[in-house]
Structure formats: C-alpha cells, structure tokens
PDB file of N, CA, C and O in Angstrom:
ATOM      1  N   UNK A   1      40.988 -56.086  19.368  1.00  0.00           N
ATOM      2  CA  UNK A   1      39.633 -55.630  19.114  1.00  0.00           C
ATOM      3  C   UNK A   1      38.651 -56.644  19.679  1.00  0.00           C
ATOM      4  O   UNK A   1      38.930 -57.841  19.608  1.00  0.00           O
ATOM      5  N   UNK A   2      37.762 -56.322  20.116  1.00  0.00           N
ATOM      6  CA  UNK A   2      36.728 -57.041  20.764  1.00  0.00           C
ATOM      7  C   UNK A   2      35.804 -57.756  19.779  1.00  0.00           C
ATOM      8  O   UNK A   2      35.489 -57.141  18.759  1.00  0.00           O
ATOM      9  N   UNK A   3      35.411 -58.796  19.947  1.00  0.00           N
ATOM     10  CA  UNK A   3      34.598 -59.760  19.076  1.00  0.00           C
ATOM     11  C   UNK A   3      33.144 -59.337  19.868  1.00  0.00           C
ATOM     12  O   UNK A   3      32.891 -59.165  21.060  1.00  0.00           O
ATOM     13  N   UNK A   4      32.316 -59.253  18.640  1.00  0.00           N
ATOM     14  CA  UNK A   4      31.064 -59.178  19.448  1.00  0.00           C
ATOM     15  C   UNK A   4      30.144 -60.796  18.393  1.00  0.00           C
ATOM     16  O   UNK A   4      30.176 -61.270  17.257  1.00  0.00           O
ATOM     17  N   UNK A   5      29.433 -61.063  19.753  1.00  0.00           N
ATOM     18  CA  UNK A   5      27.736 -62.534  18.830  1.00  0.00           C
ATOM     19  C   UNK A   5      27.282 -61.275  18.326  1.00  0.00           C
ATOM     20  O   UNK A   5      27.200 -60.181  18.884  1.00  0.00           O
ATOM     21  N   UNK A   6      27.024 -61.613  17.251  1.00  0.00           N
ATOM     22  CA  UNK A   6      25.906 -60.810  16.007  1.00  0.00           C
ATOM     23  C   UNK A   6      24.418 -61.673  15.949  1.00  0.00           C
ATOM     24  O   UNK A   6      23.278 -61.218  15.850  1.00  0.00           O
ATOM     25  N   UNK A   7      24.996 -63.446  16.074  1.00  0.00           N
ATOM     26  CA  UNK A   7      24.170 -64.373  16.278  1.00  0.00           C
ATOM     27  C   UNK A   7      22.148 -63.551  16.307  1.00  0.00           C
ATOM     28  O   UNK A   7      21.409 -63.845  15.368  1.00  0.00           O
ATOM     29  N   UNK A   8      21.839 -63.010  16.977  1.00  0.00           N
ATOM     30  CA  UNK A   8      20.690 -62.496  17.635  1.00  0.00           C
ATOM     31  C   UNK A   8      20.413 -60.793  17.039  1.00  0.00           C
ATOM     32  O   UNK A   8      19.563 -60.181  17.684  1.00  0.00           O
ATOM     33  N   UNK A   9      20.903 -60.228  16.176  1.00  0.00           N
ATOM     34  CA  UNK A   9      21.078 -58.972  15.646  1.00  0.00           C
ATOM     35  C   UNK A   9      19.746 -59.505  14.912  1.00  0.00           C
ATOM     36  O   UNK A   9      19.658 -60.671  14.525  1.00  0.00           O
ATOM     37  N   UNK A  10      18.600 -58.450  14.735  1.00  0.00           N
ATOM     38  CA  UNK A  10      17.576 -58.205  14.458  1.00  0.00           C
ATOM     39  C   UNK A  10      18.268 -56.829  13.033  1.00  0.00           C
ATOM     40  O   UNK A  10      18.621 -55.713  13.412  1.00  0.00           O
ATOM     41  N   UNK A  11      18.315 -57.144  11.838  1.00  0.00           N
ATOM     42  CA  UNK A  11      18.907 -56.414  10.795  1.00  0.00           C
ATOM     43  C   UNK A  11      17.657 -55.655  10.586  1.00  0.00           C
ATOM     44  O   UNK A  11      16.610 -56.206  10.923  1.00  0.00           O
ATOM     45  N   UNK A  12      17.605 -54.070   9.907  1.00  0.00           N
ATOM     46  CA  UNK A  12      16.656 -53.769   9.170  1.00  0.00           C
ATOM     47  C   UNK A  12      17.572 -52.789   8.282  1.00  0.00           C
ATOM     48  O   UNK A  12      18.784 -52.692   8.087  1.00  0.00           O
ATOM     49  N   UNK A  13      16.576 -52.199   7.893  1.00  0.00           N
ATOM     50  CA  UNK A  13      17.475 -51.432   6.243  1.00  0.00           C
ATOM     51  C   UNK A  13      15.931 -49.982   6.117  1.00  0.00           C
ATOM     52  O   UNK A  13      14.715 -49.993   6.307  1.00  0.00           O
ATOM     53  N   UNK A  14      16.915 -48.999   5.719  1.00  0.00           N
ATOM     54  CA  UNK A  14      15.589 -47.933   5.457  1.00  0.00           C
ATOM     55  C   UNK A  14      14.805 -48.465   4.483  1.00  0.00           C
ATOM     56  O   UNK A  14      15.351 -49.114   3.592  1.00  0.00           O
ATOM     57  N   UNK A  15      13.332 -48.274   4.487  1.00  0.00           N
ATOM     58  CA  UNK A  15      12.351 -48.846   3.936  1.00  0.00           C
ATOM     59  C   UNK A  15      12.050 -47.966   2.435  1.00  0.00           C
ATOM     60  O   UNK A  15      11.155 -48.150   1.611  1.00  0.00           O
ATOM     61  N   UNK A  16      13.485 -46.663   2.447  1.00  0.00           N
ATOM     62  CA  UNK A  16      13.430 -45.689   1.216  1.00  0.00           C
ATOM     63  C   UNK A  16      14.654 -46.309   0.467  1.00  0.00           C
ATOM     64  O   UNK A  16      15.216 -45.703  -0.445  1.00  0.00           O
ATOM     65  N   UNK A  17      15.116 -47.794   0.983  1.00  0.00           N
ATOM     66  CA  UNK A  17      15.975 -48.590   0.297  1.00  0.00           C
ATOM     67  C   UNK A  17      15.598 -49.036  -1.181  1.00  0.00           C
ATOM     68  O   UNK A  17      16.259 -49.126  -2.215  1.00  0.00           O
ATOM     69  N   UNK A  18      14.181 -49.295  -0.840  1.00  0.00           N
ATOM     70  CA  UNK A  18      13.575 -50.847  -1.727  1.00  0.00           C
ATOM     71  C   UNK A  18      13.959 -51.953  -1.753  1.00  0.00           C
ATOM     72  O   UNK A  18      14.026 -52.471  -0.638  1.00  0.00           O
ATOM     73  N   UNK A  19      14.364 -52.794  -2.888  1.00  0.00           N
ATOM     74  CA  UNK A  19      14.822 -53.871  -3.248  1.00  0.00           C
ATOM     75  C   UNK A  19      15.823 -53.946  -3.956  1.00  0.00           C
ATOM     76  O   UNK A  19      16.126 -55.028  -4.457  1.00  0.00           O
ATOM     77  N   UNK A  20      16.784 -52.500  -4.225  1.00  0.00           N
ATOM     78  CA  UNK A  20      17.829 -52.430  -4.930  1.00  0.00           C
ATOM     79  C   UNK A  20      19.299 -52.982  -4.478  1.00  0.00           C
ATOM     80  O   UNK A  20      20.128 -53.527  -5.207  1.00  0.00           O
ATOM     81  N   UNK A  21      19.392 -52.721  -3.200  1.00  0.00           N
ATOM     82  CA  UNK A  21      20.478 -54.234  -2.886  1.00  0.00           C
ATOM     83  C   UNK A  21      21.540 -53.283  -2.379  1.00  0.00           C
ATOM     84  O   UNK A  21      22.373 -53.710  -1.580  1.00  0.00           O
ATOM     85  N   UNK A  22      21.575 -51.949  -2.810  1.00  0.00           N
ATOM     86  CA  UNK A  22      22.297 -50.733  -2.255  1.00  0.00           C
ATOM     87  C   UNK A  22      22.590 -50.552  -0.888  1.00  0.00           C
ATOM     88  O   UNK A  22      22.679 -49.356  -0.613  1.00  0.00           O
ATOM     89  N   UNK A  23      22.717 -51.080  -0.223  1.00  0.00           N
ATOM     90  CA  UNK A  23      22.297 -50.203   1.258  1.00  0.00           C
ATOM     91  C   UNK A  23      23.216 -50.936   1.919  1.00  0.00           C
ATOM     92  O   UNK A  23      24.047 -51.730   1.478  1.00  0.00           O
ATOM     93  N   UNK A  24      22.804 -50.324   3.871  1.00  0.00           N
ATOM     94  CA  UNK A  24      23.536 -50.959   4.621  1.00  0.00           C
ATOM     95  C   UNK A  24      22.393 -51.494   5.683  1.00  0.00           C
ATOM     96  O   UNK A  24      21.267 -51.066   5.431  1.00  0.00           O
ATOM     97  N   UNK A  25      22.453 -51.979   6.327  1.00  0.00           N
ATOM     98  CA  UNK A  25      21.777 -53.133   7.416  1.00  0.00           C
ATOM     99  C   UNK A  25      21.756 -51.979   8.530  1.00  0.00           C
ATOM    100  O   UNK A  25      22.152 -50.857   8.212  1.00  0.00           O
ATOM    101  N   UNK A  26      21.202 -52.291  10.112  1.00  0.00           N
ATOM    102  CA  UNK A  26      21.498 -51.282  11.221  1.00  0.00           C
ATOM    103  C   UNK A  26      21.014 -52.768  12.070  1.00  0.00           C
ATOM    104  O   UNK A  26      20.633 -53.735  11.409  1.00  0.00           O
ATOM    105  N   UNK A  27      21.061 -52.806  13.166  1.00  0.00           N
ATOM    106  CA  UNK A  27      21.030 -53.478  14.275  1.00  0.00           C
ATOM    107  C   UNK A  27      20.901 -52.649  15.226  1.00  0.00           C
ATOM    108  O   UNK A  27      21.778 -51.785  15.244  1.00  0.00           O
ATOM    109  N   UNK A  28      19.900 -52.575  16.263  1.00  0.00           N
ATOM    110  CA  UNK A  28      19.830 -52.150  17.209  1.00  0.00           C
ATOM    111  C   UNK A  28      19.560 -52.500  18.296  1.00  0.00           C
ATOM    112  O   UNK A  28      19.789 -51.802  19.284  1.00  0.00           O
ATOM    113  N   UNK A  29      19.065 -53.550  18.339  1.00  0.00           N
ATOM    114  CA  UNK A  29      18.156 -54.641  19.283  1.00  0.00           C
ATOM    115  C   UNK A  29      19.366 -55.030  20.445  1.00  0.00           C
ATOM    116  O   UNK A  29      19.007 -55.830  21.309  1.00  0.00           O
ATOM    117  N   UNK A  30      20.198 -54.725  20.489  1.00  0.00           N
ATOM    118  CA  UNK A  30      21.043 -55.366  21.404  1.00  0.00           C
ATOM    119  C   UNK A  30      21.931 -54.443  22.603  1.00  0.00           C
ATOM    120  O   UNK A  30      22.371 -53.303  22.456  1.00  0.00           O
ATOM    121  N   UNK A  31      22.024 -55.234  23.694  1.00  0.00           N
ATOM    122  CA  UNK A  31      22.226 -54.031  24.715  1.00  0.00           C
ATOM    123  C   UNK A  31      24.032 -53.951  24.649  1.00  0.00           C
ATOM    124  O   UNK A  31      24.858 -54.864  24.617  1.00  0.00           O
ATOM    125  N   UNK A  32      24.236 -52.172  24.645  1.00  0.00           N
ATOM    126  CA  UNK A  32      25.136 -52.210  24.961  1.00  0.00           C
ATOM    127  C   UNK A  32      26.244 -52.018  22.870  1.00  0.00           C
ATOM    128  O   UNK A  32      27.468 -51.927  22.779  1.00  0.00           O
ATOM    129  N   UNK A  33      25.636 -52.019  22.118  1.00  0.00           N
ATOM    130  CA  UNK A  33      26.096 -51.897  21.005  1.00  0.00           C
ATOM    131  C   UNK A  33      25.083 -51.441  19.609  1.00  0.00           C
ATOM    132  O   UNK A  33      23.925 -51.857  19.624  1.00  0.00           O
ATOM    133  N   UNK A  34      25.434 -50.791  18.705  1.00  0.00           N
ATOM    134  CA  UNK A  34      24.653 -50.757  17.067  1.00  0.00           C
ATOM    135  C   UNK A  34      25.261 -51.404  16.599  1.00  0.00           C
ATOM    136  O   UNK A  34      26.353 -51.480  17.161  1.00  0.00           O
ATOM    137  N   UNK A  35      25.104 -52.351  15.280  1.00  0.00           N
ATOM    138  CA  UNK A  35      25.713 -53.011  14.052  1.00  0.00           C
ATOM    139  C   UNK A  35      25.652 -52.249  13.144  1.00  0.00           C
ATOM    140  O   UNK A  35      25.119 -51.144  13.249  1.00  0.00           O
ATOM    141  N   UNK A  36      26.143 -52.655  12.166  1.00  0.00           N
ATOM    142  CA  UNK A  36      26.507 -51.962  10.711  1.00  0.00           C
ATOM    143  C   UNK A  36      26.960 -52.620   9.832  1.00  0.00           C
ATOM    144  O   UNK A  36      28.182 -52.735   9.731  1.00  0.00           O
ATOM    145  N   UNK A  37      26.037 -53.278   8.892  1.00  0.00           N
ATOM    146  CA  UNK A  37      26.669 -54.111   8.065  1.00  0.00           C
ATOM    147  C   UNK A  37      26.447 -53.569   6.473  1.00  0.00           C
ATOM    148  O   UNK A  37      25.959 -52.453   6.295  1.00  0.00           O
ATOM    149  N   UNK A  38      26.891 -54.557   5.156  1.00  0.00           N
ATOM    150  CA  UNK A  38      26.505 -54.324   4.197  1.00  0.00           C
ATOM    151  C   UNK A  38      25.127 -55.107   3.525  1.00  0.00           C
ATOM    152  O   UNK A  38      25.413 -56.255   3.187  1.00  0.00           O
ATOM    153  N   UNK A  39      24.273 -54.885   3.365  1.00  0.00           N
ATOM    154  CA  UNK A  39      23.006 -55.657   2.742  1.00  0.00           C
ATOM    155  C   UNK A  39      23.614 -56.626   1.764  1.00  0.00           C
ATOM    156  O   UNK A  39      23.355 -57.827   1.835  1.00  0.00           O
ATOM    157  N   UNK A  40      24.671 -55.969   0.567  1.00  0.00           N
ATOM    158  CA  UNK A  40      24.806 -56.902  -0.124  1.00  0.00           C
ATOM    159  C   UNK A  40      25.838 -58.266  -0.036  1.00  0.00           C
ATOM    160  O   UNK A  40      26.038 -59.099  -0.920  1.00  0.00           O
ATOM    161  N   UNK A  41      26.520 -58.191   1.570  1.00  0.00           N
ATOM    162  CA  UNK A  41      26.792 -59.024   2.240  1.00  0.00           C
ATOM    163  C   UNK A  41      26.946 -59.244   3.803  1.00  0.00           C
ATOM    164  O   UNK A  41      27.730 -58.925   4.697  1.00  0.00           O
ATOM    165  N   UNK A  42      26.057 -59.789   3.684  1.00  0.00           N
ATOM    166  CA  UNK A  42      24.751 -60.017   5.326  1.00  0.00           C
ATOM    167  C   UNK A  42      25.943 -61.108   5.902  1.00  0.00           C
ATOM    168  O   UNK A  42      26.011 -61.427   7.089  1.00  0.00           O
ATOM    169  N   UNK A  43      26.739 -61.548   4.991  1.00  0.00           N
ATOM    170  CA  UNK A  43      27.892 -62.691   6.195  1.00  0.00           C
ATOM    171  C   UNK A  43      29.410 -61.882   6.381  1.00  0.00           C
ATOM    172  O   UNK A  43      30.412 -62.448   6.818  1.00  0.00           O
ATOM    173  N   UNK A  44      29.371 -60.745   6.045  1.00  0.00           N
ATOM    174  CA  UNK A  44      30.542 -60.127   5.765  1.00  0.00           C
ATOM    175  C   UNK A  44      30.840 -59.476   7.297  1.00  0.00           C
ATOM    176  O   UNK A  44      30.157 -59.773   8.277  1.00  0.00           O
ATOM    177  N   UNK A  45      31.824 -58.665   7.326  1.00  0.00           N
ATOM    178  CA  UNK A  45      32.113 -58.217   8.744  1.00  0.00           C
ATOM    179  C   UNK A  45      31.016 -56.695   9.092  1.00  0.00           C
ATOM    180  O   UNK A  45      30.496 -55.891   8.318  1.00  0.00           O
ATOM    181  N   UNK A  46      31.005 -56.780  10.240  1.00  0.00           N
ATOM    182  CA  UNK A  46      29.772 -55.813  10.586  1.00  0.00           C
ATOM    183  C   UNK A  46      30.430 -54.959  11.412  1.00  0.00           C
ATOM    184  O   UNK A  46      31.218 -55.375  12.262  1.00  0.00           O
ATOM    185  N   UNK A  47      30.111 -53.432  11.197  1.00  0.00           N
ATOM    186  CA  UNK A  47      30.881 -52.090  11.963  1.00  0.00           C
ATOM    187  C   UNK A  47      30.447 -52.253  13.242  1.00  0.00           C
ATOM    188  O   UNK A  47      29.218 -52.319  13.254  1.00  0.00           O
ATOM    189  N   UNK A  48      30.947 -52.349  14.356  1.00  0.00           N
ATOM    190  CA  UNK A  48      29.982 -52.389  16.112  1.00  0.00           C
ATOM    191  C   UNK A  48      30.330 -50.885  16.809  1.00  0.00           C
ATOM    192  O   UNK A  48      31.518 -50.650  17.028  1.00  0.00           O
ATOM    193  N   UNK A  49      29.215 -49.755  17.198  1.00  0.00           N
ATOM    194  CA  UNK A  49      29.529 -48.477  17.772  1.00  0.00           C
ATOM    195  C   UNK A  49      28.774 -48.836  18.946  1.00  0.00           C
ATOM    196  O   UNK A  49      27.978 -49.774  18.995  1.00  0.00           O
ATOM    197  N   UNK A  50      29.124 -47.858  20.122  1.00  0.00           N
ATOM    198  CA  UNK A  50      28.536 -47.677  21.162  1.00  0.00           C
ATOM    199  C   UNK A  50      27.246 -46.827  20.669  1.00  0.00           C
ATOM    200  O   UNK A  50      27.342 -45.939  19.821  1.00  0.00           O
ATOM    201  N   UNK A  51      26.063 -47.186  21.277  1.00  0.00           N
ATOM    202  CA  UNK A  51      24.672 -45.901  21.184  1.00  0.00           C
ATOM    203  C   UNK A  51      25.077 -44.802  21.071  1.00  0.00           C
ATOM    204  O   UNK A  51      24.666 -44.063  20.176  1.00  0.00           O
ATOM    205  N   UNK A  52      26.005 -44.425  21.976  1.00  0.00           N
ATOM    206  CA  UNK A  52      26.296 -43.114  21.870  1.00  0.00           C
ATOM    207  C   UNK A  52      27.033 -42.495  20.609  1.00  0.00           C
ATOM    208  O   UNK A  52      26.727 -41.480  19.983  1.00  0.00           O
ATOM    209  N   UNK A  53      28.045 -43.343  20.408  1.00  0.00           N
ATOM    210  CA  UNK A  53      28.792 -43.202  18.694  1.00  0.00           C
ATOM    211  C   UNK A  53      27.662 -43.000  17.702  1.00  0.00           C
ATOM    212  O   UNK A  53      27.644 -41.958  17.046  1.00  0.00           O
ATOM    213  N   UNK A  54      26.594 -44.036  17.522  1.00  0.00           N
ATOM    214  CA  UNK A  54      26.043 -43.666  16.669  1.00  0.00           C
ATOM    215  C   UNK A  54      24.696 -42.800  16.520  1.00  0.00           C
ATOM    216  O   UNK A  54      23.975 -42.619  15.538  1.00  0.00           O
ATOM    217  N   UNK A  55      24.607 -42.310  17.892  1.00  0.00           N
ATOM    218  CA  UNK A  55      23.785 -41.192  18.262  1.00  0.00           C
ATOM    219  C   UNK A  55      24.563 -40.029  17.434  1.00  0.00           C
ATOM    220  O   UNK A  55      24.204 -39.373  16.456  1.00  0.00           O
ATOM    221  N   UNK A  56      25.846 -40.021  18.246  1.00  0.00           N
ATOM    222  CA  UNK A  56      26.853 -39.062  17.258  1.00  0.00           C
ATOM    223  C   UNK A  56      26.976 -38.726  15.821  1.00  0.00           C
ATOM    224  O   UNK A  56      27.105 -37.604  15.331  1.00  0.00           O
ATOM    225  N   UNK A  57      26.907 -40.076  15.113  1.00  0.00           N
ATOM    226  CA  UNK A  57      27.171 -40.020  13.590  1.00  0.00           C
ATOM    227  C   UNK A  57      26.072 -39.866  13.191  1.00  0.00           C
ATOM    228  O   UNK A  57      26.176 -39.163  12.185  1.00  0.00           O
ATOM    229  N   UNK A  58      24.213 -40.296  13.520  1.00  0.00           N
ATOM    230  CA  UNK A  58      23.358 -39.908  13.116  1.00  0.00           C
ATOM    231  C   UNK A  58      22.717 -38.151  13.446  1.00  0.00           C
ATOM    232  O   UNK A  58      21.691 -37.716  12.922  1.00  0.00           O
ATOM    233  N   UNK A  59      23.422 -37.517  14.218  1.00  0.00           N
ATOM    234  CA  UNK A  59      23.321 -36.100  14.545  1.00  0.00           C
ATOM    235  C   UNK A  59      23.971 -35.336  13.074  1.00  0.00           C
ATOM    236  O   UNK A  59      23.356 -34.669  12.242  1.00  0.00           O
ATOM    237  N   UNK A  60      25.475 -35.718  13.111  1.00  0.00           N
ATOM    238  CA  UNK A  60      26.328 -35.300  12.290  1.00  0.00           C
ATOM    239  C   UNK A  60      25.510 -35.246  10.859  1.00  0.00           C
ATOM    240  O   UNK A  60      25.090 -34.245  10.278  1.00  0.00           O
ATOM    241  N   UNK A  61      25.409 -36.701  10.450  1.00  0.00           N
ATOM    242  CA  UNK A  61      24.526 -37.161   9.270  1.00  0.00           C
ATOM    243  C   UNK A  61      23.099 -36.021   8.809  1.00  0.00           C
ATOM    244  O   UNK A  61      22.760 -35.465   7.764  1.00  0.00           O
ATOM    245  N   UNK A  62      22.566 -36.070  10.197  1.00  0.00           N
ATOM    246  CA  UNK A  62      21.537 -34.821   9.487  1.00  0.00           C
ATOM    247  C   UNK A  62      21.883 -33.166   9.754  1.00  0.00           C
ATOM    248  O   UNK A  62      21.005 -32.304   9.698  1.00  0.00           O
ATOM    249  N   UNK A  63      22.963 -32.949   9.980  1.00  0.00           N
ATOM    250  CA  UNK A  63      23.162 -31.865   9.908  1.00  0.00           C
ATOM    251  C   UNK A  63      24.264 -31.861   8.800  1.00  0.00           C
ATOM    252  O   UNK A  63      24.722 -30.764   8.478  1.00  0.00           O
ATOM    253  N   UNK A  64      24.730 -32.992   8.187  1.00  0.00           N
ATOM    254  CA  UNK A  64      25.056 -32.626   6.765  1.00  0.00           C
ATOM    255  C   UNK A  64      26.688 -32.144   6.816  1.00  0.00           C
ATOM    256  O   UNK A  64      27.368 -31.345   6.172  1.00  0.00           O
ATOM    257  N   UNK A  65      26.946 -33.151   8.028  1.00  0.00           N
ATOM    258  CA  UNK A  65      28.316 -32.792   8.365  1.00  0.00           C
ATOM    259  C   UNK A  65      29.545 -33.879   7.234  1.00  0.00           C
ATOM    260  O   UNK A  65      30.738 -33.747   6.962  1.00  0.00           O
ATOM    261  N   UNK A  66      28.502 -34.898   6.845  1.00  0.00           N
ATOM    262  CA  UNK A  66      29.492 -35.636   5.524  1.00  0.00           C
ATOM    263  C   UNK A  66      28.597 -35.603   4.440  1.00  0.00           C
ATOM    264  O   UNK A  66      28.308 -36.663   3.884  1.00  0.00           O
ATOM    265  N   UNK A  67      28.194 -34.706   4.122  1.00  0.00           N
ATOM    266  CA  UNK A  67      28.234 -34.100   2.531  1.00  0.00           C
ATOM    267  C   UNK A  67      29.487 -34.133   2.183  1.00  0.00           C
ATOM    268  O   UNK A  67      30.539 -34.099   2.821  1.00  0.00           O
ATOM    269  N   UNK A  68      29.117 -34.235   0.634  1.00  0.00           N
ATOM    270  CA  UNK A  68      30.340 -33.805  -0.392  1.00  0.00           C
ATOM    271  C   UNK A  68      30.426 -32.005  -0.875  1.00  0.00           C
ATOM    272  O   UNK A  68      31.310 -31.611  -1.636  1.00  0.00           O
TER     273      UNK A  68
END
C-alpha cells in the first residue's frame, strides 16, 4: 500500500458538526488525493481516495445509496 505525507493536509469538518467531537475530518487541498480521517483522532490513520473515488462516494451518499 502506498504511504502518502499528510504533513500539509489542510483538515476541515462539516460546519453542521459543531463541537461535538462526532465526525470525520476531509482533506482536499492536495493534488492528486482526498483524506479521511477521524476528528476524534487527528493522529490516527487517515482513509486516502482518488478525486474521482470520492466524487463517487459523495454522488452515492446523496442519492442515499448507504442508508440503512
């Protein structure tokens, strides 16, 4: 598996998060990959997709393709 620098990952979190500690991180700032981490551990290992992957999973996502 490929190691990616996170080093320079610019984190943000939906702003319909708050301050509850729930969430996950996104990274986008960087060429060539998305991040994916957990907020409630920012040193922990971070998911890495191609743009296009997560173009994919955010399509899916609002069309409600991982509902329960």
């Amino acid at each position: 598996m490929d190691e990616f620098n996170l080093e320079m990952a610019e984190w943000r979190k939906a702003t319909a998060s708050a301050d509850v500690g729930q969430c996950v991180e996104v990274a986008t700032n960087m060429p060539g990959i998305v991040a994916v981490r957990d907020s409630k551990d920012p040193n922990g290992p971070a998911l890495v997709f191609t743009p296009q992957e997560w173009k994919a999973f955010l399509h899916g996502a609002g069309r409600g393709e991982f509902d329960l």
